[in-house]
C-alpha positions in Angstrom: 91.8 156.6 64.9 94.2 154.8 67.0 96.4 157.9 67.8 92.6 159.4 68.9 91.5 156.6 71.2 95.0 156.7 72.7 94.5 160.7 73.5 91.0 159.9 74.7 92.5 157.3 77.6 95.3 159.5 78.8 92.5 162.2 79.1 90.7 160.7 80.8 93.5 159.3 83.2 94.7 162.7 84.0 91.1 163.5 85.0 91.0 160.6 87.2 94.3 161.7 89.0 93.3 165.5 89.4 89.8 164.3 90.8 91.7 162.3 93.4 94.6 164.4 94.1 93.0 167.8 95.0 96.6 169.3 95.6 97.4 169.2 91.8 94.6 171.4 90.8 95.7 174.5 93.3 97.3 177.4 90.9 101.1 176.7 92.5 104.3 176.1 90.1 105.1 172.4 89.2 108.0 172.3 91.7 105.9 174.1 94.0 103.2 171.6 93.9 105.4 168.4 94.6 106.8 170.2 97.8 103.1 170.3 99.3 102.0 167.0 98.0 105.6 165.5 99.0 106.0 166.8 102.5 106.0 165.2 105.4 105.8 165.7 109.3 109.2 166.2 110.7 110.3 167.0 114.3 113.6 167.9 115.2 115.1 169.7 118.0 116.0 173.3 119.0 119.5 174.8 118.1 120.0 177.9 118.2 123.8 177.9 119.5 123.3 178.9 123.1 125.1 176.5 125.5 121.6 175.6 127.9 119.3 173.4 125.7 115.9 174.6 125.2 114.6 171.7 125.1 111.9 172.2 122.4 111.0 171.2 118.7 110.2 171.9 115.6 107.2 170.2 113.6 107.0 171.3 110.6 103.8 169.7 109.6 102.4 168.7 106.2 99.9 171.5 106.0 103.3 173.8 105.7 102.8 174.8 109.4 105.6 175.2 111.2 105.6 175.2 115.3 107.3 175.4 118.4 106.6 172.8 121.2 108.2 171.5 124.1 106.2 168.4 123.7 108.4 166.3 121.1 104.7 164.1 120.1 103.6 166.5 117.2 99.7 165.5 117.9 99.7 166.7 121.4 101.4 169.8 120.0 98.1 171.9 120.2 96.5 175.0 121.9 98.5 176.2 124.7 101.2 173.5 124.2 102.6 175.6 120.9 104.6 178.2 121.5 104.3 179.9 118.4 104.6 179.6 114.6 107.6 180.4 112.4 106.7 182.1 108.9 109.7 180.7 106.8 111.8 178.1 107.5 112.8 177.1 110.6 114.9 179.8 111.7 114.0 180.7 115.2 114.4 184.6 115.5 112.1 187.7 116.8 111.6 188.6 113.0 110.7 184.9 112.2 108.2 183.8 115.2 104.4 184.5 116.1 104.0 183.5 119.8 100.8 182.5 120.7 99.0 184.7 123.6 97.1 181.1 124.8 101.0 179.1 125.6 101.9 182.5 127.1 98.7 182.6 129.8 99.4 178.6 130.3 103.1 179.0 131.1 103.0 182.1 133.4 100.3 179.9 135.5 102.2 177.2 136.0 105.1 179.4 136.9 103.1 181.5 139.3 101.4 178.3 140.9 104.7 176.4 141.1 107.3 179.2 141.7 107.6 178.6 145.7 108.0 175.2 145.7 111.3 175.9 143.3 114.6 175.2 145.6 116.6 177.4 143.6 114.4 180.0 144.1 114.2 179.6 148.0 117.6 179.5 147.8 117.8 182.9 146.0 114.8 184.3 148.5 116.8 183.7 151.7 119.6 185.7 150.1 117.2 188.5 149.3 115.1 187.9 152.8 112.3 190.8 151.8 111.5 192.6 148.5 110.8 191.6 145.3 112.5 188.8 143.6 112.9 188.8 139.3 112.4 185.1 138.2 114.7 184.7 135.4 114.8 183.6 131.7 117.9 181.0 131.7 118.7 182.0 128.0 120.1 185.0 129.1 121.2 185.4 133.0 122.7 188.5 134.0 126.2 188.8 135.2 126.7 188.5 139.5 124.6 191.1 141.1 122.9 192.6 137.8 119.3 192.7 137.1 118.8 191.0 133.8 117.3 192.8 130.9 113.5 193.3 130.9 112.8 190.8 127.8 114.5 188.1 129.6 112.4 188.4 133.2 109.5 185.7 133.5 108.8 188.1 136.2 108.9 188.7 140.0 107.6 187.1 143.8 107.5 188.9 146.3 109.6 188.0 149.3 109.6 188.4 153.0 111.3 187.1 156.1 113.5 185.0 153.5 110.8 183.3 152.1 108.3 183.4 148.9 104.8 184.7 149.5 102.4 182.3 147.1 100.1 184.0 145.3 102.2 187.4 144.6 103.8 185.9 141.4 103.6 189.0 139.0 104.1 188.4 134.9 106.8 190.4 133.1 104.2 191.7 130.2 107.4 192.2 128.3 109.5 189.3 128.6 109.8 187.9 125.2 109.6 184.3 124.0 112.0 185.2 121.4 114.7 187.4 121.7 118.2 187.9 120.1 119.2 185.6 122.3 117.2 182.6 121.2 114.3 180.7 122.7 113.0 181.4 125.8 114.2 178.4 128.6 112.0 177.7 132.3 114.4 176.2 135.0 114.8 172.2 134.8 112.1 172.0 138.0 109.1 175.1 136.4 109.9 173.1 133.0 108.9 169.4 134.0 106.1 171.3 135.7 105.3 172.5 132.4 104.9 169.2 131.0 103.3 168.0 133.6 100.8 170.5 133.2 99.8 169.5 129.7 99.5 166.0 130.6 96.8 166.8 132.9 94.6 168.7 129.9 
């Protein structure tokens, strides 16, 4: 009777703690289980071996999402301020990353409305005086007087009488945020524009 009553109570206990801990009752391994119910937000930084810093982070978050930001505050990671999404682990590779279409529109406007007011960039339009003028992915620049591959173009301004025209800033529709290389990088000036941009939505 007394071995009974004492079955009785753990039953019930273990009903208790499945009622208020939802994540024991999905269909997942044991182990499996404590890594969802254990996890915890972490954020650390980009390093992917290249010598310019990318300055962005990881959050791996405790839903099991994983993302890519260049804001290092994981709850104004959202919308058009995450990159993209890794699938497993946090290995940042073309085979392992889902951009996101919305960070790609944000960033490409702040580079076209920003673009002329770049010194570097004047710099590089005197040289060039009239034309077209590629706007480069720092990850990857090409060697003196090469044009760099396509993936790592932002895209391209046209130029005349050695200056930038604003409003001609055309995309590269296949400039990729994650290449072989690593991580896509903006120029220090385009990238606090970039930041400065999301704190103004």
């Amino acid at each position: 009777m007394s071995t009974y009553r004492s079955f009785g109570t753990f039953t019930t206990l273990w009903s208790t703690a499945q009622r208020l801990s939802p994540v024991c009752n999905q269909a997942k391994p044991v182990a499996a289980r404590c890594a969802v119910r254990c996890m915890v937000t972490k954020t650390t930084p980009v390093k992917d071996g290249n010598t310019v810093e990318s300055r962005a982070f990881i959050h791996e978050r405790d839903s099991g999402e994983v993302v890519l930001s260049y804001l290092e505050d994981d709850t104004l990671a959202r919308g058009p301020a995450v990159i993209g999404w890794l699938k497993r682990g946090c290995s940042v590779t073309p085979a392992n990353f889902e951009d996101n279409k919305e960070f790609i529109r944000f960033f490409q406007k702040v580079v076209g409305d920003n673009i002329v007011d770049d010194e570097d960039h004047k710099y590089l339009a005197q040289m060039i005086d009239v034309g077209w003028m590629h706007v480069n992915d720092p990850r990857n620049p090409p060697y003196q007087n090469r044009i760099a591959e396509h993936e790592d173009i932002l895209g391209s301004v046209r130029v005349a009488e050695g200056k930038m025209v604003p409003g001609t800033y055309e995309p590269m529709p296949v400039h990729r945020v994650v290449s072989p290389k690593g991580l896509m990088r903006l120029q220090p000036f385009l990238h606090d524009r970039l930041l400065r941009a999301y704190s103004e939505i």
